[in-house]
Residue frames as a rotation matrix with the C-alpha (Angstrom) as fourth column:
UNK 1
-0.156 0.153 -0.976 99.58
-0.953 -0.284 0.108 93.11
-0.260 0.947 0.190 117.83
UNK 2
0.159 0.125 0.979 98.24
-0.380 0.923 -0.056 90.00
-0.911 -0.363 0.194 116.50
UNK 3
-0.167 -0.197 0.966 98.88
0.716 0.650 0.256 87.69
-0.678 0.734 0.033 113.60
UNK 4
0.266 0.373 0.889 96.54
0.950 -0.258 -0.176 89.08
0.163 0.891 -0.423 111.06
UNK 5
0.916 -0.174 -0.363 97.27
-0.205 -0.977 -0.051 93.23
-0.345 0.121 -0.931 111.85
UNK 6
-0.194 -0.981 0.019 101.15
-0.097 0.039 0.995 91.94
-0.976 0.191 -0.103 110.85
UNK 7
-0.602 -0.290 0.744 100.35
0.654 0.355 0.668 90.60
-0.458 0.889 -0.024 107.66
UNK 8
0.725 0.406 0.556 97.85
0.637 -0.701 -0.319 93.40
0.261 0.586 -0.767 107.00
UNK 9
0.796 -0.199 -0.572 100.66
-0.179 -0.980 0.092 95.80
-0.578 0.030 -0.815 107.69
UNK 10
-0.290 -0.635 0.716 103.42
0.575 0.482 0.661 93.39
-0.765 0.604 0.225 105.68
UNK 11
-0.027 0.254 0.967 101.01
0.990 0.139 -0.009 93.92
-0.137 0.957 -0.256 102.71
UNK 12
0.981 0.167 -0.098 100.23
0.139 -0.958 -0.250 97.66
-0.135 0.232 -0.963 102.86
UNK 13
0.265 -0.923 -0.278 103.99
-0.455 -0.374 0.808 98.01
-0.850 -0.088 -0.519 102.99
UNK 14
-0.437 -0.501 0.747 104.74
0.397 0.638 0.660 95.75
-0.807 0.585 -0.080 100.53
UNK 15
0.212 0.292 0.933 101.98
0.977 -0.058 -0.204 96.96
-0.006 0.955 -0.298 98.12
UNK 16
0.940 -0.265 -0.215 103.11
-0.206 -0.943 0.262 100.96
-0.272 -0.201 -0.941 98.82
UNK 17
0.315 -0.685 0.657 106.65
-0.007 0.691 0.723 99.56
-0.949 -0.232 0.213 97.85
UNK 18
-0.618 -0.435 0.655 106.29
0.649 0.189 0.737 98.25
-0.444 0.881 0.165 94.83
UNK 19
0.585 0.699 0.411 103.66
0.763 -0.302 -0.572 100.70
-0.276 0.648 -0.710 93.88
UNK 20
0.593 -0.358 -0.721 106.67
-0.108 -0.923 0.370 103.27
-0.798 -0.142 -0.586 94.21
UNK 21
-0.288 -0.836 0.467 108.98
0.118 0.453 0.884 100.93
-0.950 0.309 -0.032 92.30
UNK 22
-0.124 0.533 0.837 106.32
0.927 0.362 -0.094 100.97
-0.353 0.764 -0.539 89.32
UNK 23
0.873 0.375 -0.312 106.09
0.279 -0.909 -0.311 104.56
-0.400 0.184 -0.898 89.43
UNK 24
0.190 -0.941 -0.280 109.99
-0.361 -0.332 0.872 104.79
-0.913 -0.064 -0.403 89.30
UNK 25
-0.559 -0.440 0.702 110.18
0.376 0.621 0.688 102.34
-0.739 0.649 -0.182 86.63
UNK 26
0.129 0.296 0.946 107.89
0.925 0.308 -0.223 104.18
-0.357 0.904 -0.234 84.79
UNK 27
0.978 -0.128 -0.168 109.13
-0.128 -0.992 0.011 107.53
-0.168 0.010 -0.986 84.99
UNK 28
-0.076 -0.988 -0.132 112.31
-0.488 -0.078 0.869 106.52
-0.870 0.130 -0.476 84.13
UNK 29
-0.244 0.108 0.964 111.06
0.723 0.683 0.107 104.05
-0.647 0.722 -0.244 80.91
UNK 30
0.735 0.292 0.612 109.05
0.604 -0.692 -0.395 107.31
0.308 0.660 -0.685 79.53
UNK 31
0.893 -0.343 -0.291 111.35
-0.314 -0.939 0.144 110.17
-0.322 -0.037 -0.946 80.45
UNK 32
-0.463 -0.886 -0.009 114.96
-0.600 0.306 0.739 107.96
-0.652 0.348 -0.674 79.42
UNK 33
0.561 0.151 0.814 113.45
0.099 0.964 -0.247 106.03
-0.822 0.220 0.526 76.81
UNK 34
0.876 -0.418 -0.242 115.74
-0.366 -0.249 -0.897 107.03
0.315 0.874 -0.371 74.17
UNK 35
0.143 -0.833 0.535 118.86
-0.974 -0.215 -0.073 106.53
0.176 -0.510 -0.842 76.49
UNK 36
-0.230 -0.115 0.966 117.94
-0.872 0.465 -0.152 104.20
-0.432 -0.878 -0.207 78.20
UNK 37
0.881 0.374 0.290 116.64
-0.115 0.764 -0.635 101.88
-0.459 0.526 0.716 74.80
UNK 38
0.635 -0.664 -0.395 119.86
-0.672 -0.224 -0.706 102.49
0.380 0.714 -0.588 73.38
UNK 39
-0.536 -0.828 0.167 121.37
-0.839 0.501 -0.210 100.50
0.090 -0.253 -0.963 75.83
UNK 40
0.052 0.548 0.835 119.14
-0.584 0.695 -0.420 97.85
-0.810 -0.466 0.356 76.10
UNK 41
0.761 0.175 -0.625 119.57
-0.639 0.034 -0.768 97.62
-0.113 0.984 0.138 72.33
UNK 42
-0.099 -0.982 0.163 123.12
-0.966 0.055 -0.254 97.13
0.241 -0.182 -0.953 73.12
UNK 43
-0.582 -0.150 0.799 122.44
-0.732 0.525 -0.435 94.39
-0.354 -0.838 -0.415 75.45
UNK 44
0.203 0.972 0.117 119.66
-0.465 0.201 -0.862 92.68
-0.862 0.121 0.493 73.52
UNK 45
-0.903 -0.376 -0.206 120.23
-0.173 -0.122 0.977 93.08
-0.393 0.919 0.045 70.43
UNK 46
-0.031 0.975 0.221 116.61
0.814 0.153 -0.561 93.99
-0.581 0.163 -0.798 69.92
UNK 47
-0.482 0.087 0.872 115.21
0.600 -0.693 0.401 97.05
0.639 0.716 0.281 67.56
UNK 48
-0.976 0.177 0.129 113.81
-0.216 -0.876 -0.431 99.78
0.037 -0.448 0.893 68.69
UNK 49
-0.202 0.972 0.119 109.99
-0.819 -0.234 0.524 98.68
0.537 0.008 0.844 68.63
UNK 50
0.018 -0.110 -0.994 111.06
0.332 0.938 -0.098 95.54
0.943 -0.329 0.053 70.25
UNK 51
-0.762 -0.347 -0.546 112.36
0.603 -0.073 -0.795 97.07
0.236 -0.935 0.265 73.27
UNK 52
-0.887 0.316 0.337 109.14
-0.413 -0.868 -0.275 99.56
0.206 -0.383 0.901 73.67
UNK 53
0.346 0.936 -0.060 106.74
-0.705 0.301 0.642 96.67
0.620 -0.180 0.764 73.52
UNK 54
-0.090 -0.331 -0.939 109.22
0.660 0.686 -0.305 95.04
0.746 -0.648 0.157 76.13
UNK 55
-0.802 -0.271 0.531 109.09
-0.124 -0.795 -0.594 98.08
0.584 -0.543 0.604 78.05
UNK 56
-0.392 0.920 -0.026 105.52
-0.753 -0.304 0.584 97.81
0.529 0.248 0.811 77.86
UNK 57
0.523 0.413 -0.746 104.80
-0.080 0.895 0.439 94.28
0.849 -0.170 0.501 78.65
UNK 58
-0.701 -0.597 -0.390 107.35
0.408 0.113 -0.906 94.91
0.585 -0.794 0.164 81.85
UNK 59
-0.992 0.108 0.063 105.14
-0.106 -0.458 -0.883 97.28
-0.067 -0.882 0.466 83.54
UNK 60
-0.031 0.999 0.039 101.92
-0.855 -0.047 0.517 95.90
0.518 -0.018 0.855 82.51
UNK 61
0.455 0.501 -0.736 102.73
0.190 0.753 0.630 92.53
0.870 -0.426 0.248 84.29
UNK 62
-0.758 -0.637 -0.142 104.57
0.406 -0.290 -0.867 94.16
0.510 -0.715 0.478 86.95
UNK 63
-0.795 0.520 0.312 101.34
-0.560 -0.827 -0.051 95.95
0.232 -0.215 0.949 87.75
UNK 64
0.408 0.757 -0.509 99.30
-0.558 0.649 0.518 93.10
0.723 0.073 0.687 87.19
UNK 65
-0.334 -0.510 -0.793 101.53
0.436 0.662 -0.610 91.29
0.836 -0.549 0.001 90.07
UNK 66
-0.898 0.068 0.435 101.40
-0.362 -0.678 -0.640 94.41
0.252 -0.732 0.633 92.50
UNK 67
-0.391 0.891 0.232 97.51
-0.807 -0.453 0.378 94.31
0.442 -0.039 0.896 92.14
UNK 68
0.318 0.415 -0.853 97.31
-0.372 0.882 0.290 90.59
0.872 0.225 0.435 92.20
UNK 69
0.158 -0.407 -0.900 99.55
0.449 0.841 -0.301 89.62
0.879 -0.357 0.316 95.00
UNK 70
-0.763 -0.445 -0.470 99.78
0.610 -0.255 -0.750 92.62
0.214 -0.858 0.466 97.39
UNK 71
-0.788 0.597 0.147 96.95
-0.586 -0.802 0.115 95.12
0.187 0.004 0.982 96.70
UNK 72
-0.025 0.887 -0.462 94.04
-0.618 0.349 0.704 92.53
0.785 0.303 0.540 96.66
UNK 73
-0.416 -0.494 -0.764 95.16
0.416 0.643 -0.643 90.64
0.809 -0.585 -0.062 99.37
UNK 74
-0.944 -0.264 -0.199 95.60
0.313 -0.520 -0.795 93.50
0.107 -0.813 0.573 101.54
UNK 75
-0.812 0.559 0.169 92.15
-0.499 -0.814 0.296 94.57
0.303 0.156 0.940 100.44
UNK 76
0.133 0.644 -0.754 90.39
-0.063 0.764 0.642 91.40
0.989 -0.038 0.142 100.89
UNK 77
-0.417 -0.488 -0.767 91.97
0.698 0.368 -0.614 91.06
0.582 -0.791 0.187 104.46
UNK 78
-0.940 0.064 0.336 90.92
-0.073 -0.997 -0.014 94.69
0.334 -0.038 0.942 105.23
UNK 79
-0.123 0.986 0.111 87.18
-0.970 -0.144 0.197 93.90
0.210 -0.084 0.974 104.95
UNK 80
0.103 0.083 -0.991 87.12
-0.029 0.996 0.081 90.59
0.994 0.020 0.105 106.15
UNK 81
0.047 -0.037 -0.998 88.44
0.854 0.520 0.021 91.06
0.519 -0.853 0.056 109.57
UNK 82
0.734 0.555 0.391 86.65
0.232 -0.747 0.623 93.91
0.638 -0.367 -0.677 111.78
């Protein structure tokens, strides 16, 4: 196995990873978001539209990270080396 098949399997793992994590995190943000804002309220001490456009802005730059740092990579690497 050489060099570059590792880091192209690092990345597929890695981006398959966190794409699960993102899925978890958002199936738990929409399906608990009552629950689960209540405490955050708690912790925060934020309103309730605060925490849903924090919710938000978590998994939109989470996603934007995945894509950026593990998916594009992995894709660029992919077609680059035969």
């Amino acid at each position: 196995m050489t060099s570059w098949e590792i880091v192209l399997a690092a990345l597929g793992w890695c981006t398959l990873i966190n794409l699960g994590m993102l899925t978890f995190s958002t199936v738990i943000v929409v399906g608990c978001e009552k629950s689960v804002g209540r405490l955050h309220q708690k912790w925060f001490h934020l309103e309730s539209h605060e925490i849903r456009q924090e919710y938000f802005r978590y998994l939109a730059n989470y996603k934007l990270l995945v894509l950026v740092f593990n998916l594009v990579p992995y894709l660029a690497l992919r077609l680059a080396i035969p």
